[in-house]
Residue frames as a rotation matrix with the C-alpha (Angstrom) as fourth column:
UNK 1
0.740 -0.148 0.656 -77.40
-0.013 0.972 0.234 8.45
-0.672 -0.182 0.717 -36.87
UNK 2
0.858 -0.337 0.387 -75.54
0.485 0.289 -0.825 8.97
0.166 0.896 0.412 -39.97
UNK 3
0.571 -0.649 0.502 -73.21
-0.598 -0.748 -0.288 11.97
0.563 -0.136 -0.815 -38.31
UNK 4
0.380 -0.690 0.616 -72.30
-0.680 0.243 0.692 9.16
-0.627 -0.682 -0.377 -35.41
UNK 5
0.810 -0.084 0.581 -71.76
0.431 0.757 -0.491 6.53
-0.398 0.648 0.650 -38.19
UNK 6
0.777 -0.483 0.404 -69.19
0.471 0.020 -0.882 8.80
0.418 0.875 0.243 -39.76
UNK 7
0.536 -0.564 0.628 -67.51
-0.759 -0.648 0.066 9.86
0.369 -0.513 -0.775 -36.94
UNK 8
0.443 -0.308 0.842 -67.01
-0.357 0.801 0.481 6.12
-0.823 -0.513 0.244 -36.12
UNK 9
0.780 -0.506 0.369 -65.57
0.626 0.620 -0.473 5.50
0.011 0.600 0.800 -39.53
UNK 10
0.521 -0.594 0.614 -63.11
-0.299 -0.800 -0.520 8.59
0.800 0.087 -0.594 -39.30
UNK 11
0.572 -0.233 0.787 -62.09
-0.797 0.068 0.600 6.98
-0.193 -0.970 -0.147 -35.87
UNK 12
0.743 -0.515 0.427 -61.25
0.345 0.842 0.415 3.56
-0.573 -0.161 0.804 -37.27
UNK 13
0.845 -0.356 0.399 -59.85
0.275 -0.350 -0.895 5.33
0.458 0.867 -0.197 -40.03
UNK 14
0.528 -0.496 0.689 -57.20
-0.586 -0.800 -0.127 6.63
0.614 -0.337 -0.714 -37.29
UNK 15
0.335 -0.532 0.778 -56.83
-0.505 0.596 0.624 3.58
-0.796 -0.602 -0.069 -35.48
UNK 16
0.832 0.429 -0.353 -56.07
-0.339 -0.112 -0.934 2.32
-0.440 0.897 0.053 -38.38
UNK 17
0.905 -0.318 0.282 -53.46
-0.007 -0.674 -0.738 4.57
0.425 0.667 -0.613 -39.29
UNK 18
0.483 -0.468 0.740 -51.83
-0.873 -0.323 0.366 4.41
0.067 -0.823 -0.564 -36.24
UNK 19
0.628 -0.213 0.748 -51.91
0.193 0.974 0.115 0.17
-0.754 0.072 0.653 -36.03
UNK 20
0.694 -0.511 0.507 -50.18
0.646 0.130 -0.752 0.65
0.319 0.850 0.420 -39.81
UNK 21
0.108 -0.966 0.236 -47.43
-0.165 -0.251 -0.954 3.11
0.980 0.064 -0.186 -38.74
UNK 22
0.396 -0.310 0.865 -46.88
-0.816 0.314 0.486 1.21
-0.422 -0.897 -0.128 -35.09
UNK 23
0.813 -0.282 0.509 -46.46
0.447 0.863 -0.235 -2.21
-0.373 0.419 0.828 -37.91
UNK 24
0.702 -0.568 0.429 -44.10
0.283 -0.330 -0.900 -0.02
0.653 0.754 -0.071 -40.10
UNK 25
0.536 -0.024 0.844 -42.58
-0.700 -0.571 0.429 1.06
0.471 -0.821 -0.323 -37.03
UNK 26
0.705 -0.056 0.707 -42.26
-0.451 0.734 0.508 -2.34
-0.548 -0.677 0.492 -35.74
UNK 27
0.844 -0.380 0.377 -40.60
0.434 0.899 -0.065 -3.66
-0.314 0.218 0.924 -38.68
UNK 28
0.527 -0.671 0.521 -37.96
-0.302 -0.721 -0.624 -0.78
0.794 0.172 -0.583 -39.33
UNK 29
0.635 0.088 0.767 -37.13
-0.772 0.037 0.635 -2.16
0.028 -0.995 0.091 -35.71
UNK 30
0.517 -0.387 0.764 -36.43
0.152 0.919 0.363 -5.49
-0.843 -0.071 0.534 -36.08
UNK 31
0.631 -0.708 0.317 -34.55
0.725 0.394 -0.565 -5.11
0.276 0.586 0.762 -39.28
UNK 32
0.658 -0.520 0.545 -32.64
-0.564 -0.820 -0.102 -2.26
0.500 -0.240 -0.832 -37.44
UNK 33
0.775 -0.268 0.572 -32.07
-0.262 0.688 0.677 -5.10
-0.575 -0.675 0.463 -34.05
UNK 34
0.821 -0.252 0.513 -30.81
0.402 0.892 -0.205 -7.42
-0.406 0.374 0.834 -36.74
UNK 35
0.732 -0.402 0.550 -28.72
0.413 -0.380 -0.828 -5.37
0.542 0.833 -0.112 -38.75
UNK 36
0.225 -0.711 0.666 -26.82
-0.974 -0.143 0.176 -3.76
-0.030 -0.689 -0.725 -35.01
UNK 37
0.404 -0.346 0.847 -26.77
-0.498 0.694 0.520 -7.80
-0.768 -0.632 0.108 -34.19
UNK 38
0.923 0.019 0.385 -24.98
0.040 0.988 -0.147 -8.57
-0.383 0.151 0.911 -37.15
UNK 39
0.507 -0.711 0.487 -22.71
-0.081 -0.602 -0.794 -6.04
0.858 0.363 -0.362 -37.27
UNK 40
0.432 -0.233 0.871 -22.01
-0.834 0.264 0.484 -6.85
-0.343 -0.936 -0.080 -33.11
UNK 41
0.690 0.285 0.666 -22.03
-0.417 0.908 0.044 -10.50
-0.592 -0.309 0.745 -33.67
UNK 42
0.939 -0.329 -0.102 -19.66
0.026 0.363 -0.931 -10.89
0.343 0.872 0.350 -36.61
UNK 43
0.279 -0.617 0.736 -16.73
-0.560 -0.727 -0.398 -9.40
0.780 -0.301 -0.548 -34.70
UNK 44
0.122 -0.381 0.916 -16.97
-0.918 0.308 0.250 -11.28
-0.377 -0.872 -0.313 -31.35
UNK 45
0.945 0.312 0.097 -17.59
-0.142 0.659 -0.739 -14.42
-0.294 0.685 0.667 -33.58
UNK 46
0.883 -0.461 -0.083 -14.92
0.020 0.214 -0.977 -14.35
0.468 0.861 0.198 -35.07
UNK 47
-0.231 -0.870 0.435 -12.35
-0.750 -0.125 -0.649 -13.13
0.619 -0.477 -0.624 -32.51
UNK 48
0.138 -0.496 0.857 -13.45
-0.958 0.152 0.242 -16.45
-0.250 -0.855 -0.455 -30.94
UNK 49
0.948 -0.084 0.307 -12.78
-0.080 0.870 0.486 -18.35
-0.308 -0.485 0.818 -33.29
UNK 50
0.366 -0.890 0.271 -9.26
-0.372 -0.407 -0.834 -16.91
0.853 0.205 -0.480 -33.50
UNK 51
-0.142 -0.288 0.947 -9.11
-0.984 0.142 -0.104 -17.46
-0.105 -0.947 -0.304 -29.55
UNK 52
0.832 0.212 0.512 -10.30
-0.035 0.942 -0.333 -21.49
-0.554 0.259 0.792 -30.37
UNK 53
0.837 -0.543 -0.070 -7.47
-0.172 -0.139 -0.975 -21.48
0.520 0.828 -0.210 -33.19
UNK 54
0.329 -0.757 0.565 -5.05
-0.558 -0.638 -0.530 -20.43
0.762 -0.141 -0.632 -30.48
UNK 55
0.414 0.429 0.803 -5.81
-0.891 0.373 0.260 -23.11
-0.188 -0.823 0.537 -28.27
UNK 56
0.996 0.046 -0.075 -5.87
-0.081 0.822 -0.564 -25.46
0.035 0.568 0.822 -30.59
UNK 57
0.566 -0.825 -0.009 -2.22
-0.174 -0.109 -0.979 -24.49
0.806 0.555 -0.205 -31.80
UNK 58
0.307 -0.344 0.887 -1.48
-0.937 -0.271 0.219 -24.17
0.165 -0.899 -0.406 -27.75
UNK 59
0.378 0.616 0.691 -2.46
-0.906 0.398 0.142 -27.48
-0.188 -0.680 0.709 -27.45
UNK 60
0.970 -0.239 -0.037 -0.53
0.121 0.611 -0.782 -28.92
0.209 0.754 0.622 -30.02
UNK 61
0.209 -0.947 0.243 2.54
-0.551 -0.319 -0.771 -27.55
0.808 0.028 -0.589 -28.98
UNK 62
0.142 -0.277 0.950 2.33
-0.924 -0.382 0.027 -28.74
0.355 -0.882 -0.310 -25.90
UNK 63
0.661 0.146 0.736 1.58
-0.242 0.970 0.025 -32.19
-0.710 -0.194 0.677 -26.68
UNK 64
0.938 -0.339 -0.067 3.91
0.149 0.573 -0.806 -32.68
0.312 0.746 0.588 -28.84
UNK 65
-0.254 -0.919 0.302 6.81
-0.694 -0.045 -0.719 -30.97
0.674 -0.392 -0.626 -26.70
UNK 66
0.065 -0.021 0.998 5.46
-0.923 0.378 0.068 -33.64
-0.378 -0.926 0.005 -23.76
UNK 67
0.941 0.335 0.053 4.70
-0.251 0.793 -0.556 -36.47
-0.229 0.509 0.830 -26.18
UNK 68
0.748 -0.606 -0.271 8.05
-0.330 0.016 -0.944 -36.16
0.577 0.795 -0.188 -27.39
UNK 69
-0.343 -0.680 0.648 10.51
-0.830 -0.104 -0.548 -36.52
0.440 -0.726 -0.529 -24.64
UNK 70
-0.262 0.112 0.958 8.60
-0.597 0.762 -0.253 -39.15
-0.758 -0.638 -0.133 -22.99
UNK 71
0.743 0.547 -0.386 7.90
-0.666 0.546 -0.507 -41.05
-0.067 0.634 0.770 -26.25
UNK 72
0.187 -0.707 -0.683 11.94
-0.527 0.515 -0.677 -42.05
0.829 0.486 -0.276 -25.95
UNK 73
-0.628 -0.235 0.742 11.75
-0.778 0.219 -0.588 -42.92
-0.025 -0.947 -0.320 -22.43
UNK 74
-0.118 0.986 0.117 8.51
-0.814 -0.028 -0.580 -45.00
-0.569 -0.164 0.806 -23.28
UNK 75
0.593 0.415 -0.690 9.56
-0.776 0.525 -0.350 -46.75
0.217 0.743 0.634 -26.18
UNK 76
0.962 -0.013 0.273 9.82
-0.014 0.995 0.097 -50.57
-0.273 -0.097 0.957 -26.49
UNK 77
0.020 -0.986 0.164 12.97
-0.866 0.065 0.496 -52.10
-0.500 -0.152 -0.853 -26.87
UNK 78
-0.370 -0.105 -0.923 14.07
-0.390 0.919 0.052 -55.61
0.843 0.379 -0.381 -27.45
UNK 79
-0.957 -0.234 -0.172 14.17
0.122 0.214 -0.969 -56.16
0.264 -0.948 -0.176 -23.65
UNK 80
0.411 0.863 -0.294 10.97
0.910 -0.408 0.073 -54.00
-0.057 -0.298 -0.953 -22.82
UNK 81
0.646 0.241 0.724 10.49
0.362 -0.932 -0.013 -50.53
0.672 0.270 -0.690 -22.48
UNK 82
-0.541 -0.839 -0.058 13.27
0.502 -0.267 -0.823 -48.43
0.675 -0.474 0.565 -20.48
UNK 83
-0.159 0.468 0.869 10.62
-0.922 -0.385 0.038 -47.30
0.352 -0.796 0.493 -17.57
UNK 84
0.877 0.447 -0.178 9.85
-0.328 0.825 0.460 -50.90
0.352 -0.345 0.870 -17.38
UNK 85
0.446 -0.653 -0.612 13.44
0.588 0.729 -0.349 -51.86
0.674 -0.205 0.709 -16.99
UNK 86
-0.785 -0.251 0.567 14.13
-0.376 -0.535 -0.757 -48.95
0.493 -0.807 0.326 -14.09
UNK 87
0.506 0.803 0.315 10.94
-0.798 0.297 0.524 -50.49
0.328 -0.516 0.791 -12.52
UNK 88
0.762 -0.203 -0.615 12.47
0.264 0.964 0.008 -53.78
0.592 -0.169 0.788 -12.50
UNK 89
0.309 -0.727 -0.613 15.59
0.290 0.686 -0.668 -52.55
0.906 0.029 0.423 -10.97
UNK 90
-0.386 0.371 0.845 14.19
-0.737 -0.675 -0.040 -50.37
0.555 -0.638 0.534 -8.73
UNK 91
0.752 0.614 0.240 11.82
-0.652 0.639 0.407 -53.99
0.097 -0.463 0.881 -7.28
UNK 92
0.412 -0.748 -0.520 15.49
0.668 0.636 -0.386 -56.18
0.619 -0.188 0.762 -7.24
UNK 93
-0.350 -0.774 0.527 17.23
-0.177 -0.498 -0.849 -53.76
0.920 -0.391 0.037 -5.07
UNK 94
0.332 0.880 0.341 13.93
-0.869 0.144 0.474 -54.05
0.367 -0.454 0.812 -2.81
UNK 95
0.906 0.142 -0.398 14.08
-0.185 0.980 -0.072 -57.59
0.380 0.139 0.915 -2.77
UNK 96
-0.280 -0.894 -0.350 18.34
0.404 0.220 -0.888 -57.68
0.871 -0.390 0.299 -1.92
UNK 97
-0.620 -0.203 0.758 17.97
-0.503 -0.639 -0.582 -55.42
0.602 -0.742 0.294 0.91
UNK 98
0.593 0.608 0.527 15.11
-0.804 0.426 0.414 -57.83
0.027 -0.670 0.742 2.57
C-alpha cells in the first residue's frame, strides 16, 4: 500500500510539473502575442491616422476651393443675391415669350 501511495505522489508530482511549465509556457505566450501586437499595431495605427490627416486636409481644400467661388455668386446684395437675380430674369423672359 505504501509503494502504490508513493508512486501516486511521484505521479502528481509530474503532473504537477508539467501543469506549472504548460502555465509558464502559457504566459511567456501571451506576453510574447502582446508584445508582436504592439509592435504590429503601432505602425498601422498610426499610418492611419496619417491617412485620416490627409483627408481631413483633402477635404479642406476642397471646400474651401468650392466654397469660395460660389460664396461670390451666392452672396447677398442690396437687391438680393446674384443667382436670385438670374432666376428672376431667367422667369421674365418666360413670361414675355407667353
Amino acid at each position: 500500500m505504501q509503494t502504490a501511495r508513493d508512486i501516486a505522489v511521484i505521479v502528481l508530482a509530474g503532473i504537477t510539473l508539467v501543469a506549472f511549465g504548460l502555465f509558464i509556457w502559457l504566459i511567456a505566450s501571451i506576453i510574447s502575442f502582446l508584445r508582436t501586437l504592439k509592435e504590429d499595431l503601432k505602425p498601422i495605427l498610426k499610418a492611419g491616422e496619417e491617412t485620416f490627416k490627409t483627408v481631413s486636409n483633402l477635404v479642406k481644400i476642397i471646400s474651401d476651393s468650392l466654397s469660395g467661388p460660389l460664396e461670390g455668386v451666392l452672396k447677398p446684395s442690396r437687391k438680393g443675391s446674384f443667382a436670385f437675380k438670374i432666376l428672376s430674369r431667367l422667369l421674365r423672359r418666360r413670361r414675355r415669350k407667353k
